[in-house]
C-alpha positions in Angstrom: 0.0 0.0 0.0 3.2 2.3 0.8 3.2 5.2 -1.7 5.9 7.9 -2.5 5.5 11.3 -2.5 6.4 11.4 -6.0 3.8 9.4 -6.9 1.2 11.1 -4.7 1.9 14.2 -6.7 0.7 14.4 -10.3 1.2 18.0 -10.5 4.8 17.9 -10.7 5.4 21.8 -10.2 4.0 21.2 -6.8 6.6 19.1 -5.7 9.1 21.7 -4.7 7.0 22.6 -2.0 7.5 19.6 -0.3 9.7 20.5 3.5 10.0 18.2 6.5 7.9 18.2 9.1 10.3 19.4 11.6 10.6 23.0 9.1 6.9 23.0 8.8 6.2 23.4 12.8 8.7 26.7 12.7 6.1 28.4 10.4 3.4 28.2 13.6 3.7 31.6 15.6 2.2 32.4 19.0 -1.5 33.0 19.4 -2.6 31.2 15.9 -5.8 29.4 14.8 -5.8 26.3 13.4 -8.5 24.5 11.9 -7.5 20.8 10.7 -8.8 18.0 8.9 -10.0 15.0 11.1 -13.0 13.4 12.5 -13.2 10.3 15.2 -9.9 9.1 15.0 -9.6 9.5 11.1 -7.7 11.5 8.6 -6.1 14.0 11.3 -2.6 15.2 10.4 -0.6 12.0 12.5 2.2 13.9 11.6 2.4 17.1 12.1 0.6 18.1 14.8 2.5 15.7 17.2 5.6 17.7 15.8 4.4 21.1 17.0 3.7 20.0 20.2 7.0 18.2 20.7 9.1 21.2 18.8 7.0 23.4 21.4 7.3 21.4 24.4 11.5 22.3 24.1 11.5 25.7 22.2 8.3 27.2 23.7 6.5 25.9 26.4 4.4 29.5 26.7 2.7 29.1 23.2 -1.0 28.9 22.5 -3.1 28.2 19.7 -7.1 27.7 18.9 -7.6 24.3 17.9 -10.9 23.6 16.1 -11.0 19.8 13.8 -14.1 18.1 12.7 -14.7 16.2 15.6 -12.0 14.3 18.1 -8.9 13.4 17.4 -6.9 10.0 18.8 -5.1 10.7 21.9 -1.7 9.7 20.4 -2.6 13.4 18.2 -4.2 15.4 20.6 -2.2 15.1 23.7 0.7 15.8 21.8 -0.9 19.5 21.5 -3.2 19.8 24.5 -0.7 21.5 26.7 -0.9 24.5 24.1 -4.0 24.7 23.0 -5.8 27.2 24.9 -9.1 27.2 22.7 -10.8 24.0 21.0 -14.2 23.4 19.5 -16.2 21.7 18.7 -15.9 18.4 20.1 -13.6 15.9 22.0 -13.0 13.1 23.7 -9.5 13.6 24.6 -8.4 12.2 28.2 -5.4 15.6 28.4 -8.0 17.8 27.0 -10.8 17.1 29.2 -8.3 17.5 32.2 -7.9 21.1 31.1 -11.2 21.8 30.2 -12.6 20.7 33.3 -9.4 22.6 34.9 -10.5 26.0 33.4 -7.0 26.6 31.5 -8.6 25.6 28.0 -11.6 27.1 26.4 -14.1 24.8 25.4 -17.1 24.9 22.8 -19.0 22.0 23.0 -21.1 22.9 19.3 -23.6 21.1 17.3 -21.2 19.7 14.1 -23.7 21.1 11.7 -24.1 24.4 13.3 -20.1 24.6 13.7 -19.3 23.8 9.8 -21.4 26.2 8.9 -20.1 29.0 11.6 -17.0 28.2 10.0 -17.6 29.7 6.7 -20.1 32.5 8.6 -16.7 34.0 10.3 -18.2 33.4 13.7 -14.9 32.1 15.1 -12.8 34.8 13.8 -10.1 34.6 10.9 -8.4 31.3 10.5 -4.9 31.3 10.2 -3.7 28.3 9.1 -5.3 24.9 7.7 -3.5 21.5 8.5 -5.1 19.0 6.3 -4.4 15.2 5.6 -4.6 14.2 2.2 -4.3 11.3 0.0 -3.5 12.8 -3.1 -3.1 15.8 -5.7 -4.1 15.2 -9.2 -2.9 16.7 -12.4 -4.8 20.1 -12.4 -4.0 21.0 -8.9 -7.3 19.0 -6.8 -6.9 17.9 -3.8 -7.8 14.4 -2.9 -8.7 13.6 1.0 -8.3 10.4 2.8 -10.3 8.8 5.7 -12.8 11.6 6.5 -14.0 15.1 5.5 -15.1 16.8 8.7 -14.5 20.6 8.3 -11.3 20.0 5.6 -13.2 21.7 2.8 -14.3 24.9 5.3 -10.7 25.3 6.6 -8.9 25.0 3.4 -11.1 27.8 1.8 -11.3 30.0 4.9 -7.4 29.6 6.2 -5.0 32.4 5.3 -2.3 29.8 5.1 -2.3 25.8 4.5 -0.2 23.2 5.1 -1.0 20.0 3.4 0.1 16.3 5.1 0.1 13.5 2.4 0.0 10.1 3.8 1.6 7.9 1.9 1.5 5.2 4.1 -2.5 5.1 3.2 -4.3 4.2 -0.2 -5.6 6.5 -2.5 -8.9 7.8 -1.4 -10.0 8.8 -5.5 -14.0 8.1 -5.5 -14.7 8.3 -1.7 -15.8 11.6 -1.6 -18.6 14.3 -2.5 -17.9 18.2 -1.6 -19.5 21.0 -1.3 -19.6 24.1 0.6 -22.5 25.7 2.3 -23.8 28.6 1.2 -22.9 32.2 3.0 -25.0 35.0 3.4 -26.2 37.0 1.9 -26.0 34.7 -1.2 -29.0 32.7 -0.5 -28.9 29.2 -0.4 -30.5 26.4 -3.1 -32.1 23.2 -2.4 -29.0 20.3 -1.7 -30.1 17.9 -4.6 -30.3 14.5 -2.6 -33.2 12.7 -2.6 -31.1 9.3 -2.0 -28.4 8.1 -0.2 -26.7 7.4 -3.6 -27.0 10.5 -4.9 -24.1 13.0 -4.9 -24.0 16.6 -5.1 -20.5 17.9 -5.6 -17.1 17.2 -6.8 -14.5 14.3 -5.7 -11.8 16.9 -5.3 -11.1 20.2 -3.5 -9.7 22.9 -5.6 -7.7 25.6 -3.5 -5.5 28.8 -4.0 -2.4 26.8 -4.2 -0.2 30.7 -3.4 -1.6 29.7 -0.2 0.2 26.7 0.5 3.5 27.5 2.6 4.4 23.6 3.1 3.7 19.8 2.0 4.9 17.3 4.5 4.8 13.5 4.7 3.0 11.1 6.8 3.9 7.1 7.2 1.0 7.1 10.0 -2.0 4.9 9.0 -5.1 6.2 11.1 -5.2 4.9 14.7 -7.8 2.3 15.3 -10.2 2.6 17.5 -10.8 0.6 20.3 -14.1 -1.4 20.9 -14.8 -3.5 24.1 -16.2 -7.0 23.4 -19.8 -7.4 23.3 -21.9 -8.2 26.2 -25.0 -9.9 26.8 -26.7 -6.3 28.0 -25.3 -5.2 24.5 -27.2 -7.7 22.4 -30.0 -7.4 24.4 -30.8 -4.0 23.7 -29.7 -4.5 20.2 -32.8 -7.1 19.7 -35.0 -4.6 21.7 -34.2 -1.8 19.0 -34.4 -4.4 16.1 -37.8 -5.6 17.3 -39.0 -2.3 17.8 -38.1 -1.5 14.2 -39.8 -5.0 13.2 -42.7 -3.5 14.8 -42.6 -0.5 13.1 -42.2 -2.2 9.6 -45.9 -3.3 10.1 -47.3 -0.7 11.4 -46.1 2.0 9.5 -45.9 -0.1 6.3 -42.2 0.1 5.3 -42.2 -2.8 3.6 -38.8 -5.2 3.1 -36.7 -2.0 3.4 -35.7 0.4 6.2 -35.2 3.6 5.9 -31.7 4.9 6.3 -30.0 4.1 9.8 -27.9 6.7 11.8 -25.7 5.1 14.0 -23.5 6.7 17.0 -20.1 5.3 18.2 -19.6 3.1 20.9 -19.9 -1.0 21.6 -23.9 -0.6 21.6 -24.1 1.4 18.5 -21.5 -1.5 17.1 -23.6 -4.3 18.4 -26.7 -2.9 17.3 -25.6 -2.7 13.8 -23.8 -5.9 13.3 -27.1 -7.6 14.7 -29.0 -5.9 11.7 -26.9 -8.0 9.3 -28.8 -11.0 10.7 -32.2 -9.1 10.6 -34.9 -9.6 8.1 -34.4 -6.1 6.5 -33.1 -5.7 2.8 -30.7 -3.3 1.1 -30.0 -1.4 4.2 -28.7 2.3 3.7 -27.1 4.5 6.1 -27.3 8.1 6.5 -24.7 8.5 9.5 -21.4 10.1 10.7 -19.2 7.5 10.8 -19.0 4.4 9.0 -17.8 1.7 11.8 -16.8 -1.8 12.1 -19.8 -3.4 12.8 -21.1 -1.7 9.1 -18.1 -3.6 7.3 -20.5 -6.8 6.9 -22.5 -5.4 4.6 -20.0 -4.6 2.2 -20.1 -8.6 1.6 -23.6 -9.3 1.0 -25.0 -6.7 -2.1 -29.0 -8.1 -1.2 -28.4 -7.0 2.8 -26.4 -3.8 1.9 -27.5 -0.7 -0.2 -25.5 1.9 0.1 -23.8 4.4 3.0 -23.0 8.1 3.1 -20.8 9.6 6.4 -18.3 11.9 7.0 -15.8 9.5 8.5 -14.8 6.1 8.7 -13.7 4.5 12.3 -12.5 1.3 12.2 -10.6 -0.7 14.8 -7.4 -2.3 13.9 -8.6 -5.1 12.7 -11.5 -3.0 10.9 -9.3 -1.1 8.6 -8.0 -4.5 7.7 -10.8 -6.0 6.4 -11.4 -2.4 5.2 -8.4 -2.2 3.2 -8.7 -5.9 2.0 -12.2 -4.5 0.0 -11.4 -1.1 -1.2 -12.5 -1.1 -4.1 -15.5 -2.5 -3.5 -16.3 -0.6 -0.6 -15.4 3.0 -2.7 -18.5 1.9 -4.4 -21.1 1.7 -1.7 -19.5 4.7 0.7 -19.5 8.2 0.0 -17.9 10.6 2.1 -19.3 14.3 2.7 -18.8 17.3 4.6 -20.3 17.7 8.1 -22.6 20.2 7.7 -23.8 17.8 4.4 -23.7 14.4 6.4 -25.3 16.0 9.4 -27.8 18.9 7.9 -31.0 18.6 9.1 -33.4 19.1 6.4 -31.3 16.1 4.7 -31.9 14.5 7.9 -35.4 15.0 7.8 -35.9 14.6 4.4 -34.8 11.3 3.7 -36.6 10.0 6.9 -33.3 8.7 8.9 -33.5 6.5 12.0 -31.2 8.4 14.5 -29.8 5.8 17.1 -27.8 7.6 20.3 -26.1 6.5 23.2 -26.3 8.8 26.8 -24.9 8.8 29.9 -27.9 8.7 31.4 -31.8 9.8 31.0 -34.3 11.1 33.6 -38.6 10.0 34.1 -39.6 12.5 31.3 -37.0 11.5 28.8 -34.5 14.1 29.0 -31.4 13.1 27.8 -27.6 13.7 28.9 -25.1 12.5 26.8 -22.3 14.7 28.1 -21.5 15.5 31.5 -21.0 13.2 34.6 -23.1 14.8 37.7 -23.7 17.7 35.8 -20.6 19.0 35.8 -17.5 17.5 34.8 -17.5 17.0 30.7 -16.9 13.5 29.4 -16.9 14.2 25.8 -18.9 16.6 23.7 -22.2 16.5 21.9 -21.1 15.5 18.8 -23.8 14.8 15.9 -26.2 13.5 18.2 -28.8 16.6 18.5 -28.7 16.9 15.1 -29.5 13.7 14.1 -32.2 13.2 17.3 -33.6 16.3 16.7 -34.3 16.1 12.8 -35.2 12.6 12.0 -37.9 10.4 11.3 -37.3 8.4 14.7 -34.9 9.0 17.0 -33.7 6.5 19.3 -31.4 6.8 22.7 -30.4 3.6 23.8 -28.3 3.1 27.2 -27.8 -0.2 29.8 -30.2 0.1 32.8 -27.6 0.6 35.5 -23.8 1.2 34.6 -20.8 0.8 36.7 -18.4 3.8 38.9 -15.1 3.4 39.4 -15.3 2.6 42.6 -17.3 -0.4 41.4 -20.7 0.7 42.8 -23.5 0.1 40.3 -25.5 3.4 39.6 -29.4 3.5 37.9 -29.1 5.2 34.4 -32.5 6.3 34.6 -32.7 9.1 37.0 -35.2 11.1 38.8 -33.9 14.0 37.0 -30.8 14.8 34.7 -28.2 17.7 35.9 -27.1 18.2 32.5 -29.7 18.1 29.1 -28.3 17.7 25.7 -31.1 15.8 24.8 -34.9 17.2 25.8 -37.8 15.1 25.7 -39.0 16.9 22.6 -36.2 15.2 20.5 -36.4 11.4 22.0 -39.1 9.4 20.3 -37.9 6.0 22.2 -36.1 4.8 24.9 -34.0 1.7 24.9 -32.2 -0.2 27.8 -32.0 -4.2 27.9 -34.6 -4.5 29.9 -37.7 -2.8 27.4 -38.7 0.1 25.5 -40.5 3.2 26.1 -41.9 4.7 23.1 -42.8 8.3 22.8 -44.7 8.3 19.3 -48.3 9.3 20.8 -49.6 12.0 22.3 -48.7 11.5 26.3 -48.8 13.0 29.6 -45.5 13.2 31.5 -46.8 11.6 34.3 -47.3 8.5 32.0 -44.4 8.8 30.0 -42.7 8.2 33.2 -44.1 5.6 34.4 -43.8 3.9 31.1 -39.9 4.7 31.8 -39.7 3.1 34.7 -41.9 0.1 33.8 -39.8 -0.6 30.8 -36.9 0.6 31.1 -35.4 0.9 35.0 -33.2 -1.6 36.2 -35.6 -3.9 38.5 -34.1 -2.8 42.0 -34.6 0.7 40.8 -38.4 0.2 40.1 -39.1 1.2 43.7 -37.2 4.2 44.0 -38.2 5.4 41.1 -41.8 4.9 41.7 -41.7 6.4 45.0 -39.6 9.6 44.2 -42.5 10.0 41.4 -45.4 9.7 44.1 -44.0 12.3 46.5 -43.0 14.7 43.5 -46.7 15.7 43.8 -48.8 18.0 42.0 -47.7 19.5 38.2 -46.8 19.2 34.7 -43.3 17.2 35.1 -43.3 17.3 38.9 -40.0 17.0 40.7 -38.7 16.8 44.2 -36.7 20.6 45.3 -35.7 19.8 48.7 -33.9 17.3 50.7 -35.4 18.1 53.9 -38.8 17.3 52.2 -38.2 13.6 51.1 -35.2 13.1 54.4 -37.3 10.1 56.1 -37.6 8.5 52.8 -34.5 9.0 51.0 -33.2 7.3 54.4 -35.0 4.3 54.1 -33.5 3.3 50.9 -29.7 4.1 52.0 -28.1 2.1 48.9 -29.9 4.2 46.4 -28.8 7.1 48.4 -25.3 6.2 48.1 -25.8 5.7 44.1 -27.9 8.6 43.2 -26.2 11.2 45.1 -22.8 10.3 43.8 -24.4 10.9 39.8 -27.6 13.0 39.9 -28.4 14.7 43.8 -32.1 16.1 44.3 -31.0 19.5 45.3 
């Protein structure tokens, strides 16, 4: 698969542009905005961004910079950088980041992924000064050709002041993967995006840029870091067959037919479980409409009556993943399109083409609030991501999440919760709820009160049932009523000390 630079390079001119890394970080000053390819583990520059922050960590250990990529980056990138970045949007994930978030000595914007693409191009976030990009390739007339995601690449190479442009040649040659476009910025008015299909395409394969600003062209060796998946459990497949016969159920009533309509899928060992069980569902020519294209999405690439066609911004694979991955390339850059993220995740598209959204959380409260983001309300996990947009725009949107879940300290902790200290998610956007032990769904017109008790009916972990039931009688009177005092329920909370213990570690009734 190893390419050369040579190679990699049909315009030929372009070639003496070509430094090391170690040159390009010394044309970073103080105080600059970057906005770089990369988006869940994929397409990030592995090269040069780990530079800066080691040529930094001797040279300049005062330097900062605004940091703002697609989406997160692998830790082996971004805590190379962390220590200097002082601003970063719009999401991460990052173990040194979230140290300093949570620290208050980095700036964080946790921003919906199709609001921040298109805040890009608006200027919200100031002028960009320069765009690091990971690349695949650069054809005869000057294109560009991206690799393993698209994220903001297209917004940062039009919008930077300066670029600097990281061919891996370690990496295939993405040609065919990808459809780009920008969004429209006022106050030229925006037209209809022609895609009625998940097939359809509605812009160009390449990037063409103002190659006067291009100030360097480095190499990178790094194929993207795998991600790491957990194996499956039992709770896993278990609320995997509750979603799949929920949308059996759903075939019927709603008359789909043999055919879904297109699935969005989040990240994460449920979201992976949940799709690989779909390969032995009864649905035909399933399409995806989704961020990321993931592992347990690769066994459809096999089977052309099971497997339609798929359209994300990224693709996440574990280890093993991109090797079966790079085993079918070929047949795989003809079922996967690649797009921008304010294309993959835009919600009239959303809407339009009726996707399934399908979301994990943290945890969720009696009237279906959601948190996806914040442990006890306070302390920042990861950020939003794609999530809202997807839950808030489609067809039916679907949060799934194990009953109980496990602290550090090994103490076992009720997801469903009286209340949540931290919405992403409101009860507007959730149309079901999904733990392995039933579903709540929130398709027809309900009271809270019973939406509630449908939660905890369904959903709550048996030795939670009680709580949960009781909390909801002595909430009294009201709309969504909830317990403001301590004092008020003392007695009570008292007699179930264990739950104590669990609840007020996560989500306290202040």
């Amino acid at each position: 698969m190893s390419r050369t630079l040579d190679n990699c390079i049909d315009k030929k001119d372009l070639l003496k542009k070509i430094i090391s890394v170690e040159d390009a970080v010394k044309l970073i000053p103080n105080k600059s905005v970057l906005a770089i390819s990369g988006f869940t583990k994929s397409g990030e520059p592995k090269s040069f961004i780990p530079a800066l922050g080691n040529f930094w960590s001797k040279t300049h250990p005062e330097f900062q910079i605004t940091l703002l990529s697609g989406a997160s980056l692998s830790e082996e990138v971004e805590k190379c950088i962390a220590p200097f970045v002082s601003k970063r949007a719009p999401y991460m994930s990052s173990i040194e980041s979230r140290k300093r978030i949570i620290a208050h000595t980095m700036d964080y914007s946790d921003i919906h992924l199709s609001h921040f693409s298109r805040n890009l191009m608006y200027g919200f976030y100031g002028k960009i000064d320069f765009a690091v990009v990971e690349i695949s390739k650069i054809t005869e007339d000057g294109g560009i050709i991206l690799t393993s995601s698209v994220g903001i690449s297209f917004e940062a190479l039009t919008k930077a002041k300066k670029i600097i442009l990281e061919i891996n040649t370690e990496g295939p040659d993405y040609s065919g993967f990808h459809d780009l476009i920008l969004p429209q910025v006022f106050p030229h008015h925006g037209l209809p995006i022609p895609i009625s299909d998940v097939s359809e395409r509605a812009g160009s394969f390449q990037i063409k840029i103002n190659w006067n600003k291009v100030v360097a062209i480095v190499e990178s060796k790094q194929l993207d870091y795998g991600v790491t998946f957990k194996p499956t459990t039992e709770i896993d497949k278990k609320i995997a067959e509750n979603i799949i016969g929920y949308l059996e159920s759903c075939k019927k009533l709603y008359n789909w037919g043999d055919r879904l309509p297109p699935l969005q899928s989040g990240v994460g060992n449920i979201a992976n479980a949940i799709v690989s069980e779909l390969a032995n569902s009864p649905f035909q020519k399933i399409s995806f409409w989704t961020e990321v294209f993931q592992d347990g999405m690769l066994k459809f690439t096999e089977d052309e009556d099971k497997f339609d066609v798929a359209s994300a911004t990224a693709l996440s694979f574990s280890n093993e993943g991109w090797l079966q991955f790079f085993n079918s390339f070929e047949k795989c850059k003809q079922r996967i399109i690649l797009r921008p993220t304010w294309l993959s995740n835009a919600p009239e598209i959303i809407s339009r083409l009726f996707v399934i959204a399908m979301n994990s959380c943290i945890e969720v409260d009696l009237y279906g609030h959601a948190n996806s983001t914040h442990v006890d309300g306070s302390c920042i996990v990861n950020g939003l991501g794609g999530s809202g947009d997807f839950l808030r725009n489609s067809y039916l949107s679907i949060i799934h999440i194990p009953s109980v879940r496990k602290l550090k300290d090994g103490r076992v902790v009720s997801s469903i919760m009286p209340y949540v200290r931290h919405i992403d998610h409101t009860e507007h956007d959730i149309k079901c709820i999904v733990t392995e032990q039933g579903i709540m769904v929130n398709t027809d017109i309900i009271s809270p009160i019973k939406r509630a008790q449908s939660i905890i009916e369904n959903c709550a972990h048996p030795h939670f049932k009680p709580l949960l039931k009781e909390y909801l009688k002595l909430a009294g009177i009201g709309d969504e009523p909830r317990i403001g005092s301590m004092d008020i329920i003392k007695g009570w909370w008292e007699e179930y000390d264990y739950a104590c213990k669990t609840f007020s570690k996560i989500a306290v009734l202040k």
